[in-house]
mmJSON file of the N, C-alpha and C atoms, coordinates in Angstrom:
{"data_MODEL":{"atom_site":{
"group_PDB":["ATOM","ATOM","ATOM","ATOM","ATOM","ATOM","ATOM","ATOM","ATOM","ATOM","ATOM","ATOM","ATOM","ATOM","ATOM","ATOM","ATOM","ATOM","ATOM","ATOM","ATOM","ATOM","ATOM","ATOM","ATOM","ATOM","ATOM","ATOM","ATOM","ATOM","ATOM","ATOM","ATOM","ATOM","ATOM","ATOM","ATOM","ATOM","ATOM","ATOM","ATOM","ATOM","ATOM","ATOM","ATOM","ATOM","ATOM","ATOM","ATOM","ATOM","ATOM","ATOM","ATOM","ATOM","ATOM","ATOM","ATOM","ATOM","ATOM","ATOM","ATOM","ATOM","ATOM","ATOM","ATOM","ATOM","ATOM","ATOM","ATOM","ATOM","ATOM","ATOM","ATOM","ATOM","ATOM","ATOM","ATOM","ATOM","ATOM","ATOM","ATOM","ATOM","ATOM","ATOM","ATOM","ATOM","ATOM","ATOM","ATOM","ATOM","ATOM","ATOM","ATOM","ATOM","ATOM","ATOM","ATOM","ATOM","ATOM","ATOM","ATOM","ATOM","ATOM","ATOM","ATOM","ATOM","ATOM","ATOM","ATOM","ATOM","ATOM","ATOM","ATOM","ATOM","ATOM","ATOM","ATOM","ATOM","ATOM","ATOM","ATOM","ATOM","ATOM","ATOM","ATOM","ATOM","ATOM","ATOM","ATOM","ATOM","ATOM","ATOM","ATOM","ATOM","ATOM","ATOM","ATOM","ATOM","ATOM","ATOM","ATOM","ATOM","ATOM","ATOM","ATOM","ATOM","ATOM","ATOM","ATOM","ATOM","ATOM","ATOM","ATOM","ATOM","ATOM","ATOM","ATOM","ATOM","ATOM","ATOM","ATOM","ATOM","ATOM","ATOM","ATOM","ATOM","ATOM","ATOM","ATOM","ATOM","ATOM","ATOM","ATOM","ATOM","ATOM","ATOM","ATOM","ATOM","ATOM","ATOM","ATOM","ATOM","ATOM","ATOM","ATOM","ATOM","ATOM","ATOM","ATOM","ATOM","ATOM","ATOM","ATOM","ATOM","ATOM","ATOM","ATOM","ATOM","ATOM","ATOM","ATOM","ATOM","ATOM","ATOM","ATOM","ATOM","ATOM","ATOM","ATOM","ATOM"],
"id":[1,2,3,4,5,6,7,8,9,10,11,12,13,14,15,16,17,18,19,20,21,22,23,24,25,26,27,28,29,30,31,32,33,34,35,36,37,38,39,40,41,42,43,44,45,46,47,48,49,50,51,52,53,54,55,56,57,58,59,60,61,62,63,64,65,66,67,68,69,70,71,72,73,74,75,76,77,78,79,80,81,82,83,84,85,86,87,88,89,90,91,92,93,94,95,96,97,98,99,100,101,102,103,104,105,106,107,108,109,110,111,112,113,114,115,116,117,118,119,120,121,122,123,124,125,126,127,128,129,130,131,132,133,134,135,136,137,138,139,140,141,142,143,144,145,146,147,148,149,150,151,152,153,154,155,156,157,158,159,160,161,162,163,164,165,166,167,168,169,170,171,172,173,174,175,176,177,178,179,180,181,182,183,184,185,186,187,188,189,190,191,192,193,194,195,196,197,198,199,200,201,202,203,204,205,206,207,208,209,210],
"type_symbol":["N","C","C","N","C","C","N","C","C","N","C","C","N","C","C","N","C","C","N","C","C","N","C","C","N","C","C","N","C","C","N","C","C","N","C","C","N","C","C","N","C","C","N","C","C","N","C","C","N","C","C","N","C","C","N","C","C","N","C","C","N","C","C","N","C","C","N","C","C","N","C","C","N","C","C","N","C","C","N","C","C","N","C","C","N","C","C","N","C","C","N","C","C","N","C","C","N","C","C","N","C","C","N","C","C","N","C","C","N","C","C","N","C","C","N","C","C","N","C","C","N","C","C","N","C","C","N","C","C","N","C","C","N","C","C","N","C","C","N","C","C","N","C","C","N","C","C","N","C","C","N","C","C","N","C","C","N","C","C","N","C","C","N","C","C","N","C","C","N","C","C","N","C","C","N","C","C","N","C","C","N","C","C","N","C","C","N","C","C","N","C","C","N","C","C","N","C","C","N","C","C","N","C","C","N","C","C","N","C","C"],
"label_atom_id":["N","CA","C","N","CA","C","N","CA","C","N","CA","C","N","CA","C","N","CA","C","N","CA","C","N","CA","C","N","CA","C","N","CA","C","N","CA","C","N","CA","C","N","CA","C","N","CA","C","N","CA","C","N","CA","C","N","CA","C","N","CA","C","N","CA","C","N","CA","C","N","CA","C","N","CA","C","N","CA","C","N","CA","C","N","CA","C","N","CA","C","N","CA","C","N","CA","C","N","CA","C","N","CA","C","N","CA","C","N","CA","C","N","CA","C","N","CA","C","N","CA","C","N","CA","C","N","CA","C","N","CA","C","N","CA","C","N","CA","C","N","CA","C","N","CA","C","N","CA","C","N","CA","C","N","CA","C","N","CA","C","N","CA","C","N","CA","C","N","CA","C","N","CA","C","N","CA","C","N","CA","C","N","CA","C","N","CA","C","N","CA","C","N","CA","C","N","CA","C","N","CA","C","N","CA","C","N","CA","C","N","CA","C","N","CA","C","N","CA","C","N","CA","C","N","CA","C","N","CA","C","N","CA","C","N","CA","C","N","CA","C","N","CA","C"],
"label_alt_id":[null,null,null,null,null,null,null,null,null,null,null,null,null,null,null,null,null,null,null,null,null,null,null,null,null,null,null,null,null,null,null,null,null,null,null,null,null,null,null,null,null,null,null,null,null,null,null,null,null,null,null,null,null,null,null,null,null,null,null,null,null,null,null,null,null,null,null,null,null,null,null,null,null,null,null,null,null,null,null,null,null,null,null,null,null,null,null,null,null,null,null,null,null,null,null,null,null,null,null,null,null,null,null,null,null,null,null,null,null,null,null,null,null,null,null,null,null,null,null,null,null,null,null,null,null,null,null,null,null,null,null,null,null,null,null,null,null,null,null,null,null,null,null,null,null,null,null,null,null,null,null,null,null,null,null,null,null,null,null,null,null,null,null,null,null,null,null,null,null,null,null,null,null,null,null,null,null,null,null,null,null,null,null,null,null,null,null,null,null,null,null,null,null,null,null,null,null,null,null,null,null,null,null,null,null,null,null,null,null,null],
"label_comp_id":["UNK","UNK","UNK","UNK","UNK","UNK","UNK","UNK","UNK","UNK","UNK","UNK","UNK","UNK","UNK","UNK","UNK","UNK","UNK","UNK","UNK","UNK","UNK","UNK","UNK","UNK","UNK","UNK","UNK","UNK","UNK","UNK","UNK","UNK","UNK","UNK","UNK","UNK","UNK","UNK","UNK","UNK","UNK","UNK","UNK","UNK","UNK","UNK","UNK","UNK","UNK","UNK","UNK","UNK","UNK","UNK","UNK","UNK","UNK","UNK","UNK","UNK","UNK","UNK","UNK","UNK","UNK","UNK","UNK","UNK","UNK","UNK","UNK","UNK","UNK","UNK","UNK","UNK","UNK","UNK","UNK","UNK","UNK","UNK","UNK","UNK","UNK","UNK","UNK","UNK","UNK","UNK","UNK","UNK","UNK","UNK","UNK","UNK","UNK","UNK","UNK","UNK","UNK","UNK","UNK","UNK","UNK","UNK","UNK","UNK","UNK","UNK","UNK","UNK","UNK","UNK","UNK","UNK","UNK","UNK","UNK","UNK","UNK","UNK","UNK","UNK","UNK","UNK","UNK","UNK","UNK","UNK","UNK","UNK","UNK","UNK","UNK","UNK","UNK","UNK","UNK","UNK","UNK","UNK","UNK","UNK","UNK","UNK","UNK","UNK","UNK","UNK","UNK","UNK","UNK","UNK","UNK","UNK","UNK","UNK","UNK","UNK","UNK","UNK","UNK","UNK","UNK","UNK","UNK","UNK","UNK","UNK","UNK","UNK","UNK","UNK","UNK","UNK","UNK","UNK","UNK","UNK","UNK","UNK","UNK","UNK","UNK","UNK","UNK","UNK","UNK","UNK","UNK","UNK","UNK","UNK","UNK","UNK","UNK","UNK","UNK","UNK","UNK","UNK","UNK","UNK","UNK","UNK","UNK","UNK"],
"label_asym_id":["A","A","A","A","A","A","A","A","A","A","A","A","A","A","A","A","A","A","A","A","A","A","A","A","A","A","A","A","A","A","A","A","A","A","A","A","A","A","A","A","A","A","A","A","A","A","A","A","A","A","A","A","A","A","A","A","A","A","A","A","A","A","A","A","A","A","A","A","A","A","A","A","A","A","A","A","A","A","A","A","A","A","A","A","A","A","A","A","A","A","A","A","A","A","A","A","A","A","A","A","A","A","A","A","A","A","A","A","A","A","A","A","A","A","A","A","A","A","A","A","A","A","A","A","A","A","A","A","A","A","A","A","A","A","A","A","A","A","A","A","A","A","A","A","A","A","A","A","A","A","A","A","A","A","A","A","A","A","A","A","A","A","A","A","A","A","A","A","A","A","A","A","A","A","A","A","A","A","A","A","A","A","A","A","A","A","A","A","A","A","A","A","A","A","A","A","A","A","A","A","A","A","A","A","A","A","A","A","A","A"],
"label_entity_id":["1","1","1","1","1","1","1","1","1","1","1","1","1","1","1","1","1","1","1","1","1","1","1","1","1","1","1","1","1","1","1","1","1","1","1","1","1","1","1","1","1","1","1","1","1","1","1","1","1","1","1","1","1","1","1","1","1","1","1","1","1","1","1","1","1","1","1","1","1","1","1","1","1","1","1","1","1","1","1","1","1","1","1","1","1","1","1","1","1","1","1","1","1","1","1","1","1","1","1","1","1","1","1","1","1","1","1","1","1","1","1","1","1","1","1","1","1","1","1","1","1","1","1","1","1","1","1","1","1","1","1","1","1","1","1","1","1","1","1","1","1","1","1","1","1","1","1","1","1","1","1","1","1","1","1","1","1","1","1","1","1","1","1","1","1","1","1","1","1","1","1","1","1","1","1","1","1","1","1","1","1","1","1","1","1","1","1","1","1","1","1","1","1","1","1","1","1","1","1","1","1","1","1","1","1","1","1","1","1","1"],
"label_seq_id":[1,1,1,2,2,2,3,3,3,4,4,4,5,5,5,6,6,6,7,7,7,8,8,8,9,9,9,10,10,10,11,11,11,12,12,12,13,13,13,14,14,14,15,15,15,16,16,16,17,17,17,18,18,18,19,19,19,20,20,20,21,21,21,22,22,22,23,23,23,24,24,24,25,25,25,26,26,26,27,27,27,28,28,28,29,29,29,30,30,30,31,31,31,32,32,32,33,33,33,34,34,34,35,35,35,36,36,36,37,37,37,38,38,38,39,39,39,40,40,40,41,41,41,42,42,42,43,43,43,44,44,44,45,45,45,46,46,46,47,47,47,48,48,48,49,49,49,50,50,50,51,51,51,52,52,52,53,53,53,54,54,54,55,55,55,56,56,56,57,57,57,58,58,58,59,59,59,60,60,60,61,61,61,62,62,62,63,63,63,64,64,64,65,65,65,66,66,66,67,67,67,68,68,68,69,69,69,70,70,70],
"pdbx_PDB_ins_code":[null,null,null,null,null,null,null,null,null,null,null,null,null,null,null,null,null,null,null,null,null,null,null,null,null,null,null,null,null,null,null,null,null,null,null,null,null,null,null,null,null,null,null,null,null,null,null,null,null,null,null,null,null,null,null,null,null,null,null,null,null,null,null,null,null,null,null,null,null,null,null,null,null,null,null,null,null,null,null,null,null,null,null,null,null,null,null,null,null,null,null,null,null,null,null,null,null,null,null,null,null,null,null,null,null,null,null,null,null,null,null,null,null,null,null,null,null,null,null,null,null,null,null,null,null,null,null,null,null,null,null,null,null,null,null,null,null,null,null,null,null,null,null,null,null,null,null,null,null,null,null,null,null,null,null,null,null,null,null,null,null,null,null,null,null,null,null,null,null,null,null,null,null,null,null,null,null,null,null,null,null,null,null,null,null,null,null,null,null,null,null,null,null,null,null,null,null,null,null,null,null,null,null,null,null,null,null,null,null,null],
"Cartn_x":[0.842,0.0,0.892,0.381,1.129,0.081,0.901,0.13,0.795,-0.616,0.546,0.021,0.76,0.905,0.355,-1.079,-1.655,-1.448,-0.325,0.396,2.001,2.691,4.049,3.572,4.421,4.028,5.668,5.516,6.398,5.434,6.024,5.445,6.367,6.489,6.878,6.51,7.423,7.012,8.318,7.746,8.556,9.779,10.101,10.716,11.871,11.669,12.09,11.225,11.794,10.918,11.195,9.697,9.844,9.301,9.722,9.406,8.721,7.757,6.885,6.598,6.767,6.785,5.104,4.067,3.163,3.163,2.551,2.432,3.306,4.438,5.355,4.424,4.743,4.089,5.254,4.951,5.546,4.496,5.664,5.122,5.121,3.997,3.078,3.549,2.898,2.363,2.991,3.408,3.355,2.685,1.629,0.982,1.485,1.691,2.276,1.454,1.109,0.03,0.707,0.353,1.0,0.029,0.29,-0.685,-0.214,-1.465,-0.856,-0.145,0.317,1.43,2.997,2.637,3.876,4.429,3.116,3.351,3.636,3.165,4.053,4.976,5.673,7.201,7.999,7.482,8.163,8.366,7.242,7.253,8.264,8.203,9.384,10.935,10.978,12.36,12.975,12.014,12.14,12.225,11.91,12.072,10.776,10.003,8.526,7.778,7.28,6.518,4.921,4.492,3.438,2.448,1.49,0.102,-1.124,-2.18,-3.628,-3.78,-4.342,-5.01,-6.287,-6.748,-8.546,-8.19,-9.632,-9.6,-11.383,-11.588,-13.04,-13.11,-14.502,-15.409,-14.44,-13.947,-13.392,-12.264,-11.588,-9.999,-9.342,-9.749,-9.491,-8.723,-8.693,-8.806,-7.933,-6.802,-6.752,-5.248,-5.989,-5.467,-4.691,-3.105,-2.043,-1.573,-1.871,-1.143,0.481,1.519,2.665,3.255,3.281,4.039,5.378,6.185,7.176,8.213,8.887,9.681,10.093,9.886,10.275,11.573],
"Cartn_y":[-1.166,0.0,1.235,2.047,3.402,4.52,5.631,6.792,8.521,8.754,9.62,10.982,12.21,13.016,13.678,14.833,15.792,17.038,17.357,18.863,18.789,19.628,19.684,19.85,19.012,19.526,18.65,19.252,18.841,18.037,17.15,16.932,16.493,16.27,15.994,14.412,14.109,12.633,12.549,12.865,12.136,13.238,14.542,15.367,15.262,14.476,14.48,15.226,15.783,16.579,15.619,15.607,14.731,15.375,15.662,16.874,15.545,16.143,15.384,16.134,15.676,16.591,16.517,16.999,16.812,15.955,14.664,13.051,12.215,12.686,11.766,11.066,9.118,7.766,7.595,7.37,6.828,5.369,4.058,2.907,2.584,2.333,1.954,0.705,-0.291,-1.349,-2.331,-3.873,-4.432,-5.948,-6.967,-7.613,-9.142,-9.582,-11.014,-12.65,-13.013,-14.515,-15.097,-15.598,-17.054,-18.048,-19.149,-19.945,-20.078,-20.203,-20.286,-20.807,-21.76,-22.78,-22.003,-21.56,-20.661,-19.597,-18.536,-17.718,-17.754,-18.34,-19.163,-19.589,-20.166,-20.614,-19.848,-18.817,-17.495,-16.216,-16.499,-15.232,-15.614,-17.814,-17.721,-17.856,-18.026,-17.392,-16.339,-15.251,-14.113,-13.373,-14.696,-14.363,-14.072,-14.138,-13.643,-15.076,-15.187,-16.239,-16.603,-17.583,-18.458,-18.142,-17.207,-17.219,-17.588,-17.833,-18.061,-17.349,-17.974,-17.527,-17.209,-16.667,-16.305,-16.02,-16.77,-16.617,-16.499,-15.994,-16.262,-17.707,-17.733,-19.17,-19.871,-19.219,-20.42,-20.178,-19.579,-19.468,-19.095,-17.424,-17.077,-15.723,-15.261,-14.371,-14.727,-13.934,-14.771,-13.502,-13.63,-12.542,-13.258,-12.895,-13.739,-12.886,-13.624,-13.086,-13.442,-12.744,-13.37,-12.53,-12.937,-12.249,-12.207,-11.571,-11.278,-13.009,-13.271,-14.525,-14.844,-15.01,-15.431,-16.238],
"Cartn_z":[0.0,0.0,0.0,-0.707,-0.429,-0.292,0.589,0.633,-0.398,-1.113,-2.053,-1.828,-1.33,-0.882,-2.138,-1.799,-2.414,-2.661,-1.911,-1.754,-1.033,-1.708,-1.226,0.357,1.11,2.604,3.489,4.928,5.551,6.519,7.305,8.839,9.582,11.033,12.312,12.708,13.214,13.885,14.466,16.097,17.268,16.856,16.52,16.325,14.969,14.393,13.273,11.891,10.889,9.579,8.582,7.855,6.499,5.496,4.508,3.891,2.493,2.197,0.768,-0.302,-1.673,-2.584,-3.184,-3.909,-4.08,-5.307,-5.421,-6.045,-5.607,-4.565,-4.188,-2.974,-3.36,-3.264,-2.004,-0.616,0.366,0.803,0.763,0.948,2.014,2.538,3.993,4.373,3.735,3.779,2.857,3.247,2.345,2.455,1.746,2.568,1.769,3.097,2.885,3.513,2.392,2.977,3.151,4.69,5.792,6.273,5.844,6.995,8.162,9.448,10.426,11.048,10.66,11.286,10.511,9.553,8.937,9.119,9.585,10.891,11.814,13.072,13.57,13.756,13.067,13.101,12.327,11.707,11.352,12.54,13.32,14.768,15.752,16.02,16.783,16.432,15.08,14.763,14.68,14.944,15.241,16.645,17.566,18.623,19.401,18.899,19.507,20.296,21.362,22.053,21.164,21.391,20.446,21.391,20.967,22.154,21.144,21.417,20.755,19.146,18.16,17.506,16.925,16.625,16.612,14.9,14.828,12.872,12.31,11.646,11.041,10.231,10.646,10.616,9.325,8.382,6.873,7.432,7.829,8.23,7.064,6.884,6.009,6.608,7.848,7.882,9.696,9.993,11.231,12.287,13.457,14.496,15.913,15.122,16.587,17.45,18.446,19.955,19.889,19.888,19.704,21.013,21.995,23.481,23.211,23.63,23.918,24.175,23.863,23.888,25.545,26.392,27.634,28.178],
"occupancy":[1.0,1.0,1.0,1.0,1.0,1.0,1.0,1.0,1.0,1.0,1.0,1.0,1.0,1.0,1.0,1.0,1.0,1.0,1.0,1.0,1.0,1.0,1.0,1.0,1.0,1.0,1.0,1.0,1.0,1.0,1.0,1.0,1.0,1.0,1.0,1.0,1.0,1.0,1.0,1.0,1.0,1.0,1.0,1.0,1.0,1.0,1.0,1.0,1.0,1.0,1.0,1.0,1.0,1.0,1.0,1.0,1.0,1.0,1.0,1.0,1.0,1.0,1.0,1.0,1.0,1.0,1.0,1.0,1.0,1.0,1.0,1.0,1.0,1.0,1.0,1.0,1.0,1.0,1.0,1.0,1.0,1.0,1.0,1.0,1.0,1.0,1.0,1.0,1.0,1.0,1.0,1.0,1.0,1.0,1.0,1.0,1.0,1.0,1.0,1.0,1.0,1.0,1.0,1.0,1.0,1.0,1.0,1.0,1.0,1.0,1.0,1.0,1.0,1.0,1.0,1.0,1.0,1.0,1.0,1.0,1.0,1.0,1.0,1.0,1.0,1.0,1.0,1.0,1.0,1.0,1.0,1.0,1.0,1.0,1.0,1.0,1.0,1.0,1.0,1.0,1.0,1.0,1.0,1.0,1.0,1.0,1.0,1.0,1.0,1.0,1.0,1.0,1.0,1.0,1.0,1.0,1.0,1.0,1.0,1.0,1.0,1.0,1.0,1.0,1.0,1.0,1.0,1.0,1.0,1.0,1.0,1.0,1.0,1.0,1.0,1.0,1.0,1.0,1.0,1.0,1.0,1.0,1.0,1.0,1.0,1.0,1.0,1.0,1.0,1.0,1.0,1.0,1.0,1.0,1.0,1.0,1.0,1.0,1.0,1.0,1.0,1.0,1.0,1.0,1.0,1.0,1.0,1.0,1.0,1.0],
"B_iso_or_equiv":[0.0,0.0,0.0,0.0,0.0,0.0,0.0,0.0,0.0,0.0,0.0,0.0,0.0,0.0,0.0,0.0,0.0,0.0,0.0,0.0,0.0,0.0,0.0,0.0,0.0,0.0,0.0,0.0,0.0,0.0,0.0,0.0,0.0,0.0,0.0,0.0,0.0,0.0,0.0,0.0,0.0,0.0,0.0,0.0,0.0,0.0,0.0,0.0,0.0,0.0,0.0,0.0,0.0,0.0,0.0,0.0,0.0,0.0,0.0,0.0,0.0,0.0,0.0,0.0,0.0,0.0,0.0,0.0,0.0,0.0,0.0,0.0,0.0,0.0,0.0,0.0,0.0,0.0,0.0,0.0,0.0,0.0,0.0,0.0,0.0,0.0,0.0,0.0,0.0,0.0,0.0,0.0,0.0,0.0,0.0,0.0,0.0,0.0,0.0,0.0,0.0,0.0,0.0,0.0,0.0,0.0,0.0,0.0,0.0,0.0,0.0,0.0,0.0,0.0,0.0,0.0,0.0,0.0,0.0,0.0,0.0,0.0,0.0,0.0,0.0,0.0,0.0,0.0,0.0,0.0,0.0,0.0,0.0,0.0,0.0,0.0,0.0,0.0,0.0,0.0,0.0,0.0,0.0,0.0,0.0,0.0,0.0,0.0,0.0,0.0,0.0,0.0,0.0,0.0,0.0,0.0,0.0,0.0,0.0,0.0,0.0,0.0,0.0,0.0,0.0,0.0,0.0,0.0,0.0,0.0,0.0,0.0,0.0,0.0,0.0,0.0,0.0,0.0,0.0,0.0,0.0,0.0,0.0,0.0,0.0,0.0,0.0,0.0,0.0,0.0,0.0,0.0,0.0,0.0,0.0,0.0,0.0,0.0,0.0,0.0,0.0,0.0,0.0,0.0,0.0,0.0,0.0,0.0,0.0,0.0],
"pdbx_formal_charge":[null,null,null,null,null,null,null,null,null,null,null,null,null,null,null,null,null,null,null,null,null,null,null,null,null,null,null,null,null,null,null,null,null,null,null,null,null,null,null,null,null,null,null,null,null,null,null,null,null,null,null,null,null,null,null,null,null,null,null,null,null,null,null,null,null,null,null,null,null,null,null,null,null,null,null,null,null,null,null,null,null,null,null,null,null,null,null,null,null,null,null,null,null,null,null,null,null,null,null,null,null,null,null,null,null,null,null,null,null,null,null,null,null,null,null,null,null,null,null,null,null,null,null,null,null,null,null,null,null,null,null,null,null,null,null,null,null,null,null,null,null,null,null,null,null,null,null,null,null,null,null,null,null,null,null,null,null,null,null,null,null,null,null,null,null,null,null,null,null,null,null,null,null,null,null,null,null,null,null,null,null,null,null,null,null,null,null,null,null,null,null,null,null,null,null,null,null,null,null,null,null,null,null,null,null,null,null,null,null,null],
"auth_seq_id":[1,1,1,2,2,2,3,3,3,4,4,4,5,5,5,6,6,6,7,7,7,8,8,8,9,9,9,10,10,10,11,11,11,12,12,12,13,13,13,14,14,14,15,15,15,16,16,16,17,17,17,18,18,18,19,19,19,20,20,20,21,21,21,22,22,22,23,23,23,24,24,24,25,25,25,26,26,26,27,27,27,28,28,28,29,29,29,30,30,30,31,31,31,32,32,32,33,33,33,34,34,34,35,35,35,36,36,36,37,37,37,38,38,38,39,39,39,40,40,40,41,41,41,42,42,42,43,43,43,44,44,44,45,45,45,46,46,46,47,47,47,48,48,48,49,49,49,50,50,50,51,51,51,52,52,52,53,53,53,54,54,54,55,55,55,56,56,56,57,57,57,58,58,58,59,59,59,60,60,60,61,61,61,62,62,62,63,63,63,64,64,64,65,65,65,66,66,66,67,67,67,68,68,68,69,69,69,70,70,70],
"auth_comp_id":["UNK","UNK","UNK","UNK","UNK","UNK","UNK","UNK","UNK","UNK","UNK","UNK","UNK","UNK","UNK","UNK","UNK","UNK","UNK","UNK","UNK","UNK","UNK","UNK","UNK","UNK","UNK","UNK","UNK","UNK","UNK","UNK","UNK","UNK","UNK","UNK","UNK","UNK","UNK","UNK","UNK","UNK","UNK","UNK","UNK","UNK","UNK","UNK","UNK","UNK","UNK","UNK","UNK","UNK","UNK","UNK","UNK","UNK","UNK","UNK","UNK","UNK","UNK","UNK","UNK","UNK","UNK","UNK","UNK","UNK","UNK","UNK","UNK","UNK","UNK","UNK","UNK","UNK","UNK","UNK","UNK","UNK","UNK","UNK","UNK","UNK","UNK","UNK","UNK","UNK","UNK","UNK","UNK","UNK","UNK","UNK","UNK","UNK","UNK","UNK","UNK","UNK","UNK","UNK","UNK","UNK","UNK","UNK","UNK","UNK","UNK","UNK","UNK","UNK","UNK","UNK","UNK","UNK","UNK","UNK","UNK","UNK","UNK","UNK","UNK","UNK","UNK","UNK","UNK","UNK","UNK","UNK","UNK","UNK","UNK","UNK","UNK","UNK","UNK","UNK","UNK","UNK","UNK","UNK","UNK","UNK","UNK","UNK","UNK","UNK","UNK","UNK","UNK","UNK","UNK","UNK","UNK","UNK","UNK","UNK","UNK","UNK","UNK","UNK","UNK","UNK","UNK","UNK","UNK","UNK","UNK","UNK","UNK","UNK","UNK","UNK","UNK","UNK","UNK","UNK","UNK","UNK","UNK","UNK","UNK","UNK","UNK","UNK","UNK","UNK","UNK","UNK","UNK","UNK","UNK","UNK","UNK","UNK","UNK","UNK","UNK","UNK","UNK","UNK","UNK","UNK","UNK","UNK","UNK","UNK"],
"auth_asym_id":["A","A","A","A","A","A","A","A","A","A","A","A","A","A","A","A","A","A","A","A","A","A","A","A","A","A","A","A","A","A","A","A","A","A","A","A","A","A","A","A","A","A","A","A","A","A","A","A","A","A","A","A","A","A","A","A","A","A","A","A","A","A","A","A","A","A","A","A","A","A","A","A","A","A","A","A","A","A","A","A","A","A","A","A","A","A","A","A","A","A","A","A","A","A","A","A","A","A","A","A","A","A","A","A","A","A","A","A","A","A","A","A","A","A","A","A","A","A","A","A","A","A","A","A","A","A","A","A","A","A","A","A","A","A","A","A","A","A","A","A","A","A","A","A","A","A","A","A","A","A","A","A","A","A","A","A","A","A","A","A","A","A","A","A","A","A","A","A","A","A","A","A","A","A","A","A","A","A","A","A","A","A","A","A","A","A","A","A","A","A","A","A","A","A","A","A","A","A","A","A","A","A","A","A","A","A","A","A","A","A"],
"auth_atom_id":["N","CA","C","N","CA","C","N","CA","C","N","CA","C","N","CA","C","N","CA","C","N","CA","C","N","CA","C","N","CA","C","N","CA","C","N","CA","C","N","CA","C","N","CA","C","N","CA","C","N","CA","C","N","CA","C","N","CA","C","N","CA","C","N","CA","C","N","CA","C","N","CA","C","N","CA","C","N","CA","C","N","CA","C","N","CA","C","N","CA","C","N","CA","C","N","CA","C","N","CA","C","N","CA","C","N","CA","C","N","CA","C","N","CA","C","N","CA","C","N","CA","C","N","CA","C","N","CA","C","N","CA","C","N","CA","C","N","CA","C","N","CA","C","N","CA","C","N","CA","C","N","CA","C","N","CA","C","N","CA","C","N","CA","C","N","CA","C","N","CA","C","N","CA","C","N","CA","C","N","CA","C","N","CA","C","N","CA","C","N","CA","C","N","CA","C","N","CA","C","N","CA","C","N","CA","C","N","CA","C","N","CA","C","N","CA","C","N","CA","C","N","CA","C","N","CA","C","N","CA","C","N","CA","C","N","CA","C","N","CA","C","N","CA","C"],
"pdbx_PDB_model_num":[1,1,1,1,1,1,1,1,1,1,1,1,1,1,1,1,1,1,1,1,1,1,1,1,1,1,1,1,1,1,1,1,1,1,1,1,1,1,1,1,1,1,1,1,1,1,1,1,1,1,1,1,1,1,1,1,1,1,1,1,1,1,1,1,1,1,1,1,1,1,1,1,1,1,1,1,1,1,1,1,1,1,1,1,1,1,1,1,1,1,1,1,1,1,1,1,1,1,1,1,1,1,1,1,1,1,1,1,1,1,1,1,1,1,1,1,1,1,1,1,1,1,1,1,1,1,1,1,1,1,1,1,1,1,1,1,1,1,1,1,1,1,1,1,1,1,1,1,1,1,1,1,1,1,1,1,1,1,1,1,1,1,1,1,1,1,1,1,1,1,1,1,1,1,1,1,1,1,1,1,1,1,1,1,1,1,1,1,1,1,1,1,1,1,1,1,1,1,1,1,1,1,1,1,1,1,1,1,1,1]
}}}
């Protein structure tokens, strides 16, 4: 996903300036399909702890708890 700036403008974040030119495309987002067992064993190689997952009814769609690695 990207967000594309409608007017030359500056802004602030956390005291830093980011100055945007007007049509200049800054990329947000980028979206990557995992099944959950692939997620998973992608979060704890990363170091992250394995908590619950909640998914809609086809399991299409799905929200992990990944705690902090202990």
């Amino acid at each position: 996903m990207h967000l594309v700036s409608r007017r030359a403008q500056a802004v602030t974040v956390r005291g830093r300036r980011f100055g945007f030119d007007e049509g200049e495309a800054l990329h947000t987002e980028s979206s990557h399909k995992y099944t959950i067992d692939g997620l998973r064993a992608l979060a704890a190689r990363a170091g992250f702890g394995i908590g619950p997952v909640w998914t809609d009814a086809e399991r299409l769609f799905s929200v992990h708890w990944l705690p902090a690695a202990q």
